[in-house]
Structure formats: structure tokens, C-alpha cells
N, CA and C atoms as an extended XYZ file, in Angstrom:
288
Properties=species:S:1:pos:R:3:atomname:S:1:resname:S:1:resid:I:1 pbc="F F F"
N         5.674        9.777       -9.786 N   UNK     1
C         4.289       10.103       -9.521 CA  UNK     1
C         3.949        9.640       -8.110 C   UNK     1
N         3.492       10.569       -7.601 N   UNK     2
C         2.927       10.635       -5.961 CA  UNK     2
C         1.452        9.565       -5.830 C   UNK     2
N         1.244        8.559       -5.081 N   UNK     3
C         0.275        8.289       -4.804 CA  UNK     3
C        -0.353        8.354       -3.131 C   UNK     3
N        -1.229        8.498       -2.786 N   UNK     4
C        -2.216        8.465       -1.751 CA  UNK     4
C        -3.116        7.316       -1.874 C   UNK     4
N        -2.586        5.718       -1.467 N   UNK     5
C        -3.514        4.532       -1.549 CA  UNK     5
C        -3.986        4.197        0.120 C   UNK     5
N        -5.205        4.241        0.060 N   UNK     6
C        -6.053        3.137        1.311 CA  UNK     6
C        -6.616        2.140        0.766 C   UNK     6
N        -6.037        1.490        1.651 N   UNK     7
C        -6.127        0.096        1.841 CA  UNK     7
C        -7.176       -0.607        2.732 C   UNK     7
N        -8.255       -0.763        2.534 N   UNK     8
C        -8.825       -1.886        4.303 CA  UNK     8
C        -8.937       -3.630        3.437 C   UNK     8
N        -8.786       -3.800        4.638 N   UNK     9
C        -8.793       -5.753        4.063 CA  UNK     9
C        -9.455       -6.284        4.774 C   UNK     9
N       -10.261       -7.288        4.347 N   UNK    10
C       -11.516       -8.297        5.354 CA  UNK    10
C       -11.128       -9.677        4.737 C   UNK    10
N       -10.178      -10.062        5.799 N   UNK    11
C       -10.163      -11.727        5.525 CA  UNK    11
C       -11.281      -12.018        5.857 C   UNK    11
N       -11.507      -13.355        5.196 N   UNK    12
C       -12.542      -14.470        5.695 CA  UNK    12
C       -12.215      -15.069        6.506 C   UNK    12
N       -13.194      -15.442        7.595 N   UNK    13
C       -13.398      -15.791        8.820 CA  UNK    13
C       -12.314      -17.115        8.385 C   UNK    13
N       -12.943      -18.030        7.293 N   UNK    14
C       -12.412      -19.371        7.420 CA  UNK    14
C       -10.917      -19.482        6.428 C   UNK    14
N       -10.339      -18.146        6.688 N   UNK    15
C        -8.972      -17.986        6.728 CA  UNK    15
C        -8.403      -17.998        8.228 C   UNK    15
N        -7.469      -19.581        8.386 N   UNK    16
C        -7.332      -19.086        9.551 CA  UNK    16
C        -5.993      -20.259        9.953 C   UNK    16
N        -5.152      -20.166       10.669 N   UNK    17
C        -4.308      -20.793       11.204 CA  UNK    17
C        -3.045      -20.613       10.344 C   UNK    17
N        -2.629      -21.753        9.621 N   UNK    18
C        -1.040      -21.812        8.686 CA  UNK    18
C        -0.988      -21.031        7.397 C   UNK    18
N        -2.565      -21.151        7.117 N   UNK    19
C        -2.793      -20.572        6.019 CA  UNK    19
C        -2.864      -18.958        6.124 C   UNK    19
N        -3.464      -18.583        6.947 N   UNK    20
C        -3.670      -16.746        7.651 CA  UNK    20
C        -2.261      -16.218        7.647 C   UNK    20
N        -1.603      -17.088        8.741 N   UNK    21
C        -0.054      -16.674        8.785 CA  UNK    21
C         0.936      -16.881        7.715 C   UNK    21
N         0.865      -17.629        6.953 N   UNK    22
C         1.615      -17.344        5.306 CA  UNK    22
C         1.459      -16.109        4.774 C   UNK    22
N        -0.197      -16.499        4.776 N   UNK    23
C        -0.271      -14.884        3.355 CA  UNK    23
C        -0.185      -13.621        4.031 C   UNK    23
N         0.136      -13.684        5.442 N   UNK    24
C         0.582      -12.375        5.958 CA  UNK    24
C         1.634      -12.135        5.734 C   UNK    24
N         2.223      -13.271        6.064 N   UNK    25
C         3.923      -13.122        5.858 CA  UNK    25
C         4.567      -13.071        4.509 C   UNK    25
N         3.893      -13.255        3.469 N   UNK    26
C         4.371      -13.266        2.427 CA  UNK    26
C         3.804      -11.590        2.009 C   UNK    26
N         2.668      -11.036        2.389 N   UNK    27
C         2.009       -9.941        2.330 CA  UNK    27
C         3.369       -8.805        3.109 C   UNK    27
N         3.899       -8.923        3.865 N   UNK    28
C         4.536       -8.107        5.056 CA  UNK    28
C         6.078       -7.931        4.199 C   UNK    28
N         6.480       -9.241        4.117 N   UNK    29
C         8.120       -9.618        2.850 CA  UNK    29
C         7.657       -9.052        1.574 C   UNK    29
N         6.550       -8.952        0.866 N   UNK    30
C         6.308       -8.115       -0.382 CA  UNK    30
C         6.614       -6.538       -0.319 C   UNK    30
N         5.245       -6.327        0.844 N   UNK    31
C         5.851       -4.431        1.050 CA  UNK    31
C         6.955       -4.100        1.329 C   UNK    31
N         7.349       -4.867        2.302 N   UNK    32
C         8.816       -4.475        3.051 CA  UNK    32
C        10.049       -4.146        1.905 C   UNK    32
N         9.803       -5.230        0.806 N   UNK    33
C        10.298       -5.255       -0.366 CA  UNK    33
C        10.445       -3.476       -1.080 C   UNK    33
N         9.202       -3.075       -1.280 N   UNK    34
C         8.794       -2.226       -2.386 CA  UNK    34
C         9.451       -1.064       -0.833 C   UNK    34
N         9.465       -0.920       -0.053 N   UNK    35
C         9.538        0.222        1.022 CA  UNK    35
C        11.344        0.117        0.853 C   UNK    35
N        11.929       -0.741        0.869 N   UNK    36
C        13.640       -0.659        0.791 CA  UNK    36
C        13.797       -0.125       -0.912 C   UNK    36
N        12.993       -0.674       -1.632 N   UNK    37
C        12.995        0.012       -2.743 CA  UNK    37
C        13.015        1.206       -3.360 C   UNK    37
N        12.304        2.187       -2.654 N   UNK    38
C        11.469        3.392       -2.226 CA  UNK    38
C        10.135        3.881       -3.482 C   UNK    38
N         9.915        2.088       -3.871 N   UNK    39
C         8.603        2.908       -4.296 CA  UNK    39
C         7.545        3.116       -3.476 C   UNK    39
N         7.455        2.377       -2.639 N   UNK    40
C         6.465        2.574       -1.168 CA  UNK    40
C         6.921        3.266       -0.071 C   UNK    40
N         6.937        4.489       -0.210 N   UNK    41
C         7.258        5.734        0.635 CA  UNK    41
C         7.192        5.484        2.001 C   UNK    41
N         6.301        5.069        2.652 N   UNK    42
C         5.484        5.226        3.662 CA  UNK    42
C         4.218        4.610        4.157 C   UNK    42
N         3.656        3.728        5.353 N   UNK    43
C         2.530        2.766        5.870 CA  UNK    43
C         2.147        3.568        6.842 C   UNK    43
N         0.767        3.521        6.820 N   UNK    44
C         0.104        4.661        8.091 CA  UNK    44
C        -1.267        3.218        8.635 C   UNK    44
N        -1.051        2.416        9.685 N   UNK    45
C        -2.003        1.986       10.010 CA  UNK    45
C        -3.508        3.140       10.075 C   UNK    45
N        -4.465        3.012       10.047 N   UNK    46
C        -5.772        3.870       10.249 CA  UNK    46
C        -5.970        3.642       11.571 C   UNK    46
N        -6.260        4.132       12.506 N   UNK    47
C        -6.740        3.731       13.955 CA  UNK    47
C        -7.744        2.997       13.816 C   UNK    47
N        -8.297        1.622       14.979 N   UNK    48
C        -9.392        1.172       14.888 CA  UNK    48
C        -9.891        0.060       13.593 C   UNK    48
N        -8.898        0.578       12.488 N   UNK    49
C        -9.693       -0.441       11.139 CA  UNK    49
C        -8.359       -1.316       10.976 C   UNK    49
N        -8.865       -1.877       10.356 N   UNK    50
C        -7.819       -3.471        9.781 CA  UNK    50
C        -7.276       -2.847        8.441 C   UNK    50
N        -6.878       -1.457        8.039 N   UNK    51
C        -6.783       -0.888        7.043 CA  UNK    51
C        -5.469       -0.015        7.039 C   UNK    51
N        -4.794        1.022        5.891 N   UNK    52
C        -3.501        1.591        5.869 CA  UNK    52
C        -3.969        2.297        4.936 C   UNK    52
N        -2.934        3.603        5.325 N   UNK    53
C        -2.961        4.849        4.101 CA  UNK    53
C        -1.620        4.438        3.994 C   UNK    53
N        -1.209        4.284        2.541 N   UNK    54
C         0.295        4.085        1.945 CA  UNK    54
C         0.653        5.274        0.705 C   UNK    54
N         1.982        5.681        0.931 N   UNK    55
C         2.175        6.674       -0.742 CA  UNK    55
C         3.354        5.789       -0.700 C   UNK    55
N         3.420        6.085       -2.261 N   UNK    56
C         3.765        5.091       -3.454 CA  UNK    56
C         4.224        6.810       -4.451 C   UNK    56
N         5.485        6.089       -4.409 N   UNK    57
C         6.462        7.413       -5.439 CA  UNK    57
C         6.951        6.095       -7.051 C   UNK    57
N         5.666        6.014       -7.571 N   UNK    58
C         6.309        5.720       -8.832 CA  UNK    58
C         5.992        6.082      -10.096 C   UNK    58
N         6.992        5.715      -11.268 N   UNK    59
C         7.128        6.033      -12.312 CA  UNK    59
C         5.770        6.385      -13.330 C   UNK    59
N         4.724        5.338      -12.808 N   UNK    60
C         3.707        5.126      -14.200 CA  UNK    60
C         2.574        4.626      -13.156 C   UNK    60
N         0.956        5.191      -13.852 N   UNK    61
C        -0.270        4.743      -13.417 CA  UNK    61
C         0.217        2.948      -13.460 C   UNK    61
N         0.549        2.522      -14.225 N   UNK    62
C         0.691        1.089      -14.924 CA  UNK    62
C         1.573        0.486      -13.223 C   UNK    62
N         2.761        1.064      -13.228 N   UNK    63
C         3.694        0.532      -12.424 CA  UNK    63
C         2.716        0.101      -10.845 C   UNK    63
N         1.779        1.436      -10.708 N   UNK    64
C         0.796        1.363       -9.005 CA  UNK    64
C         0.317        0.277       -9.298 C   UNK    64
N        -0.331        0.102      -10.456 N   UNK    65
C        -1.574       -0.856      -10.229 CA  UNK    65
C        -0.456       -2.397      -10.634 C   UNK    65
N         0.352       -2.787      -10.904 N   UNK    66
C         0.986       -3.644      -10.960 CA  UNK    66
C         1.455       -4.132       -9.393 C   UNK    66
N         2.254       -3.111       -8.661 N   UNK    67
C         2.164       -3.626       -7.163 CA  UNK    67
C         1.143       -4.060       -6.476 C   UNK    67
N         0.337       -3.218       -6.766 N   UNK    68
C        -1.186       -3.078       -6.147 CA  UNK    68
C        -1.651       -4.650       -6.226 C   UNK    68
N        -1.589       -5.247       -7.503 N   UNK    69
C        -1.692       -6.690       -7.931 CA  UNK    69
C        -1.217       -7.688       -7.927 C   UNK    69
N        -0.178       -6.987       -7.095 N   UNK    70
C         0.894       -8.061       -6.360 CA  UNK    70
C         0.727       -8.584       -5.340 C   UNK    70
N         0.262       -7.380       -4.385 N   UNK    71
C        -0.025       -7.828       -2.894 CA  UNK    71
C        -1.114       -9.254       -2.715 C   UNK    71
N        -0.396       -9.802       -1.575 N   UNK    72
C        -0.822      -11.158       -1.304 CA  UNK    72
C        -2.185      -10.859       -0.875 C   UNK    72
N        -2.640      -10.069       -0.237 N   UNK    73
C        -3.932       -9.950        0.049 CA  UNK    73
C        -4.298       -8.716       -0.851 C   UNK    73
N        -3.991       -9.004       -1.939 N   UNK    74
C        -5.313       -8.098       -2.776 CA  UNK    74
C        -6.781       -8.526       -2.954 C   UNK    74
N        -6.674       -9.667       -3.174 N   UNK    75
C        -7.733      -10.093       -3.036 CA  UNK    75
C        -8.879       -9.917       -1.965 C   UNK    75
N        -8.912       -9.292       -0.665 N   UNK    76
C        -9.427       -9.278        0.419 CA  UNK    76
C        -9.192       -7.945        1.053 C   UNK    76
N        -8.918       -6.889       -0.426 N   UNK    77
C        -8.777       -5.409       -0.255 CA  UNK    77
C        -9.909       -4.664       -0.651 C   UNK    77
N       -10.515       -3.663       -0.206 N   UNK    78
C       -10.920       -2.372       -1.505 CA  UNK    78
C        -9.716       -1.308       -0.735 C   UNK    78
N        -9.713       -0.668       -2.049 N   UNK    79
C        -8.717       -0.204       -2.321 CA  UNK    79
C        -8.754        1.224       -2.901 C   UNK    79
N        -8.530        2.767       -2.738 N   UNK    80
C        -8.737        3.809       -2.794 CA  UNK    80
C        -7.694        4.724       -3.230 C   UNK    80
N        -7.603        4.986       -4.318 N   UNK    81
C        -6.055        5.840       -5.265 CA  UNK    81
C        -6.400        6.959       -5.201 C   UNK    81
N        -5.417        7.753       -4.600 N   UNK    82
C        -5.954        9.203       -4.926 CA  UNK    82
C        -4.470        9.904       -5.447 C   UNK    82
N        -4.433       10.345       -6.640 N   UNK    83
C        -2.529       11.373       -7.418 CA  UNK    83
C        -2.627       12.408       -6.746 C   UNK    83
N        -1.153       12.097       -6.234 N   UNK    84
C        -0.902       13.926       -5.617 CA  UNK    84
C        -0.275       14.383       -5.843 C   UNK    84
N        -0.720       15.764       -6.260 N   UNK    85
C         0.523       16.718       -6.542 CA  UNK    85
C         0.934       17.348       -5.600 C   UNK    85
N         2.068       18.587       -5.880 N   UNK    86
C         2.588       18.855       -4.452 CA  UNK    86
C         2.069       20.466       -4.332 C   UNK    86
N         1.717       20.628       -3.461 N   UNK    87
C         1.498       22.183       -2.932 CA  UNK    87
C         2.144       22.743       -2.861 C   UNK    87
N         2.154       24.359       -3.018 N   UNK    88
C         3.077       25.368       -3.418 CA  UNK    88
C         3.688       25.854       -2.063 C   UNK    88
N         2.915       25.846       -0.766 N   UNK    89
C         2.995       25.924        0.650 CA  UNK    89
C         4.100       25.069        1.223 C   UNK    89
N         4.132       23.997        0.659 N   UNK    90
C         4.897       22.682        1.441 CA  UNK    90
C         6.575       23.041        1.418 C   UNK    90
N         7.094       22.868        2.456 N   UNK    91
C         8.428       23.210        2.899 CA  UNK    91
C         9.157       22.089        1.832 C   UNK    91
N         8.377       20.990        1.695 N   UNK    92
C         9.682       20.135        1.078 CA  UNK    92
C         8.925       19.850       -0.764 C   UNK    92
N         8.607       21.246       -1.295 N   UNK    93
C         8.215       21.634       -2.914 CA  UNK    93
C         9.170       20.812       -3.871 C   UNK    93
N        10.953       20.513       -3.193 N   UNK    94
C        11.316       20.237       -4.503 CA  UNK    94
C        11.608       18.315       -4.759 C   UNK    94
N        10.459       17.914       -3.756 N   UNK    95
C        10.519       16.619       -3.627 CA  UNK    95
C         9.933       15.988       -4.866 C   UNK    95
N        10.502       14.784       -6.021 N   UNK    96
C         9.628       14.389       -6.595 CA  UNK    96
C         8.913       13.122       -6.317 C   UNK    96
């Protein structure tokens, strides 16, 4: 199952120094994780925002929202799911 997730995140200001740089880094070693994996397809910074469009090729509604609840900064996300199916137009139709 195809997903279309945005992401924007607003740390708190009084996140900041050893602590900022952990949960990034542990945030950055999580995805990086799920992307060698290939359930995380793909990271699209947004221009301008502190935010990402990501697709996510997995098995089960259950499985998204389990990563989703993984990420180190979920907490300091909203967060935007959109299922995609594939268009009949698209050169690469027999992708699942």
C-alpha cells in the first residue's frame, strides 16, 4: 500500500543543544533505517518549511501508523496521510 505522508515539525524553542541533536540523530538513524528497508520509498524536503512529503510502500494501514509512532519526533509533528493508488496514465502502472 502506497502512502503520500507530510510531515511539518515545530520543536520547542527550549529544545536545544545535546538534547536537539540526539533526537535528530536518533530521528535521521530511524528513517534512514525504514528507507534501506524500502518501506520508506522516498523524502522530499518542502521548500521554506521545517517539513517533508514522504511515500511509504507498506503492507497494512496498521504497519504506517506504527512507523509513524516511531519517529523520534512524532511528538512535535502534524502529520497528513493521504492512500494512493496508481493511475492508469503512469509509465511505471506495474509498480506495487
Amino acid at each position: 500500500m502506497l502512502f503520500a505522508v507530510t510531515m511539518d515539525v515545530r520543536l520547542p524553542d527550549e529544545l536545544a543543544g545535546d538534547a536537539r541533536a540526539d533526537l535528530l540523530a536518533r530521528e535521521k538513524a530511524y528513517s534512514q533505517d525504514l528507507q534501506r528497508a524500502g518501506e520508506w520509498v522516498s523524502i522530499w524536503r518542502l521548500a521554506g518549511r521545517y517539513a517533508n512529503l514522504s511515500i511509504f510502500d507498506v503492507p497494512s494501514n496498521d504497519r504506517l501508523h506504527e512507523i509513524l509512532w516511531g519517529l523520534p519526533l512524532f511528538p512535535y509533528m502534524t502529520i497528513e496521510i493521504t492512500a494512493l493508488a496508481h493511475h492508469p496514465s503512469a509509465l511505471d502502472e506495474g509498480r506495487s
